[in-house]
N, C-alpha and C positions, 0 to 999 in steps of 0.2 A: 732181756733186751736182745732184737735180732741184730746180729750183724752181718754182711756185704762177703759172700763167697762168689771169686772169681775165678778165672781158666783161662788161662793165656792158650789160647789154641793155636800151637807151632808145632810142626816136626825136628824129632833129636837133631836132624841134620843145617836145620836152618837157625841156629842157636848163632847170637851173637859171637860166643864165644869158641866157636868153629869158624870163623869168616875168613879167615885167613887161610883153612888146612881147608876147606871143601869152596869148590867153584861155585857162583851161582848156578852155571853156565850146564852144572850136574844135577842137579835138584832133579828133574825130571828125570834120569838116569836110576837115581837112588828107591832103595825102596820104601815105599811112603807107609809108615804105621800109626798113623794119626786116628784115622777112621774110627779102627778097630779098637788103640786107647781112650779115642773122646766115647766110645760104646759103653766102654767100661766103663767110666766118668757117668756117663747117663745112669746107665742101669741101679751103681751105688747113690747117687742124688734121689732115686727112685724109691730104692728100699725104703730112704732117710726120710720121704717125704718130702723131700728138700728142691728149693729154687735155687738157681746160681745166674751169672753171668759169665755172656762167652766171648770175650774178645778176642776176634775170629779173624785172622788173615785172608785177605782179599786171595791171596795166588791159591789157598787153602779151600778158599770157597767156592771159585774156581772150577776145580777140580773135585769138588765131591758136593754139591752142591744138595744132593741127597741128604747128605748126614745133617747140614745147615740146617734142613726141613725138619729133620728128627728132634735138633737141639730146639728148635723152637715151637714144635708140637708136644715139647715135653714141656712148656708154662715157662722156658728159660729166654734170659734176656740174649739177644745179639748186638753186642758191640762191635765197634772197632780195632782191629790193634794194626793196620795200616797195611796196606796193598802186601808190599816187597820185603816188610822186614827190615828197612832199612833206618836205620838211627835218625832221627830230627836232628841230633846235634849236625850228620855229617851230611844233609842236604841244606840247598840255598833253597830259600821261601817258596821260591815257584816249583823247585820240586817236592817240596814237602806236600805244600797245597795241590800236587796234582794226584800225589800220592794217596792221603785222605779225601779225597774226593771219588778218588777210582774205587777205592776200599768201600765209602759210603753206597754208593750207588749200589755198583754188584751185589751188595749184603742187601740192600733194601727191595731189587727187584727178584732175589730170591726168596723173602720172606715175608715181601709185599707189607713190610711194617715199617715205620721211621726207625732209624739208628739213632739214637741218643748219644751213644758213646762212645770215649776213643782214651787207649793206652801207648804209649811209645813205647816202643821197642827198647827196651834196656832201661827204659826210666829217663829216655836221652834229653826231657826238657827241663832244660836247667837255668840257670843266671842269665846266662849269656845267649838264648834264646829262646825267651818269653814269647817272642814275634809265634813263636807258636801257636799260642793258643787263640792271638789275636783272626791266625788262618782257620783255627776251629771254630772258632764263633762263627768266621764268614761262612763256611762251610755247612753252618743250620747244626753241628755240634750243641749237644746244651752242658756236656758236663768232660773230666779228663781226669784221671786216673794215671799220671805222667810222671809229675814231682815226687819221688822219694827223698823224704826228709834225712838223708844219714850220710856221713861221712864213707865214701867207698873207691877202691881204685878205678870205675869206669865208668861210672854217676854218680848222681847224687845231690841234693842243694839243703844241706844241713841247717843254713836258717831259715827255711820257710817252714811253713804250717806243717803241725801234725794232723791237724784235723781242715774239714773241711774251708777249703776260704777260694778270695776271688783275685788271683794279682794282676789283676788288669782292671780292676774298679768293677763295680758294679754290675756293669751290663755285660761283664766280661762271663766267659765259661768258668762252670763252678769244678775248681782241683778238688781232686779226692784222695787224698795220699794215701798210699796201704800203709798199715799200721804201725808204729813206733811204740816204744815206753823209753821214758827221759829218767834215766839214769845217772849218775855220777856225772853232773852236769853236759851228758849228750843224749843223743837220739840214738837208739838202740832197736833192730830191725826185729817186728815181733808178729810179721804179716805172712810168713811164708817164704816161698823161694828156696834156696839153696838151705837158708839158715834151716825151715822146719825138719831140714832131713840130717843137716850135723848135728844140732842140739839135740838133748834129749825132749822126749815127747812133753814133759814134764814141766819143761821151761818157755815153749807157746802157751799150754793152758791155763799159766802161770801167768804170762804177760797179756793174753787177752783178756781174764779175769781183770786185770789188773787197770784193764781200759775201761771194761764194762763198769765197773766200781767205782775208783778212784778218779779217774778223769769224767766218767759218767757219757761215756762216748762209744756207736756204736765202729766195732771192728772192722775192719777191709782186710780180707784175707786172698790170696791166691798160690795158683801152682800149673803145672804145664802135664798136659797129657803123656810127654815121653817121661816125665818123672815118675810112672808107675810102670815104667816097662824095663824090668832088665832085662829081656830078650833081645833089647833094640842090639843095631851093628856097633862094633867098639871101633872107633877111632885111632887109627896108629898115629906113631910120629907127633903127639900133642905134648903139651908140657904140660910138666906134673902138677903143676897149681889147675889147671885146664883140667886134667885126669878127675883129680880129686874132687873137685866142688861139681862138676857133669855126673859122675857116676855114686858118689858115695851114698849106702843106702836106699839105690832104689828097690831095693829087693824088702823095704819096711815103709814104703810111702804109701800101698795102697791102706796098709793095717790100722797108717798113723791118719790118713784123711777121712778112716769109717769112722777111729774113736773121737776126730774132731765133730762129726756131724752128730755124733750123742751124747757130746758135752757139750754143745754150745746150738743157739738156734740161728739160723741160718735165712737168709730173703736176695734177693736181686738186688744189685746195686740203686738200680732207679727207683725198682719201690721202696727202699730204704733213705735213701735221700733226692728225691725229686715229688715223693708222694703218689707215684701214677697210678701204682694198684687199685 
């Protein structure tokens, strides 16, 4: 069974969970290593034979609008993950919608292909606004990658779907949640992120095993280009919950993204569930 490898393409400094200790207002100040880690991202996808998807920051694409070309001269999908980086939970509708629209465009006139796809930033479409999706659908969106099904302190929406569904009815955009296993009566995170680099390696191939078989469903996996760079700048002044889940083990996440790509098979999210290949 293939499963859905994705890449949040952000820099270390644009991380939700910096928004408080770095200024938007520096981004351009700072120095940007994205480039040079989504290169590296390429080149391993390459080895592997492998397709992914890249939801790709408008302000990202922007600014290096070359590498854009490379990611999708390499047979990889471009999505969305929205202009600014900025939460859906903490914009009103019309800036959300101006936000994804801005994002749509500039990716699409760089790569002269339709965008399909869009992730929020932090997982920020939750309960309390769905209206979200209703603005992706307007927006010629056909699918979102948004909802995390799991109990967490800064997203989350623990009773929706683990797997694919539509909570807008029908004609609404199709949620793609990254991956869960329902454990001890909850939803337990088994898609990547922070968790693939605390747990051991042992306990994702475990759990995506566990989707591919048991639930009979394919995977949604992703991770962020600064997650392979311990070289990136350290951040003073943060707290130590902050410290810990930003930095721990990036010095074992390139090691751990080779052994996922030769234990398990790998496709684009849209050719995996919208059929376009």
């Amino acid at each position: 069974m293939r499963n859905a490898l994705s890449i949040d393409v952000e820099d270390y400094f644009q991380v939700s969970a910096f928004a408080g200790h770095i200024d938007r207002a520096d981004w351009d100040r700072l120095p940007c290593r994205v480039e040079r880690n989504v290169d590296r991202i390429l080149g391993l996808l390459d080895q592997h034979h492998t397709h992914a998807t890249f939801f790709t920051l408008g302000w990202i694409a922007e600014r290096y609008p070359a590498l854009v070309r490379r990611i999708v001269a390499g047979g990889h999908e471009l999505a969305s993950h929205g202009y600014a980086h900025l939460r859906a939970s903490e914009q009103t509708p019309a800036q959300f919608a101006d936000d994804i629209v801005r994002s749509k465009h500039l990716l699409e006139q760089l790569c002269g292909l339709a965008v399909l796809g869009y992730r929020a930033p932090s997982f920020s479409i939750m309960e309390d606004n769905l209206w979200a999706l209703d603005s992706l659908r307007e927006a010629g969106y056909r699918y979102s990658s948004s909802i995390y099904p799991i109990q967490h302190d800064h997203y989350g929406m623990p009773g929706g779907s683990r797997f694919a569904w539509r909570p807008r009815g029908d004609q609404g955009v199709l949620e793609l949640p990254v991956s869960t296993v329902r454990m001890l009566g909850r939803n337990w995170p088994a898609g990547g992120g922070g968790y693939f680099r605390l747990l051991p390696y042992a306990a994702s191939r475990w759990a995506l095993r566990r989707i591919n078989s048991a639930d009979g469903q394919a995977g949604i996996f992703y991770f962020h280009p600064w997650e392979l760079d311990p070289g990136q700048p350290r951040q003073r002044g943060i707290a130590l919950k902050t410290r810990f889940r930003h930095y721990l083990n990036l010095h074992r996440m390139e090691a751990r993204v080779a052994r996922l790509l030769t234990d398990f098979h790998w496709g684009r999210v849209d050719h995996i569930f919208l059929g376009t290949a």
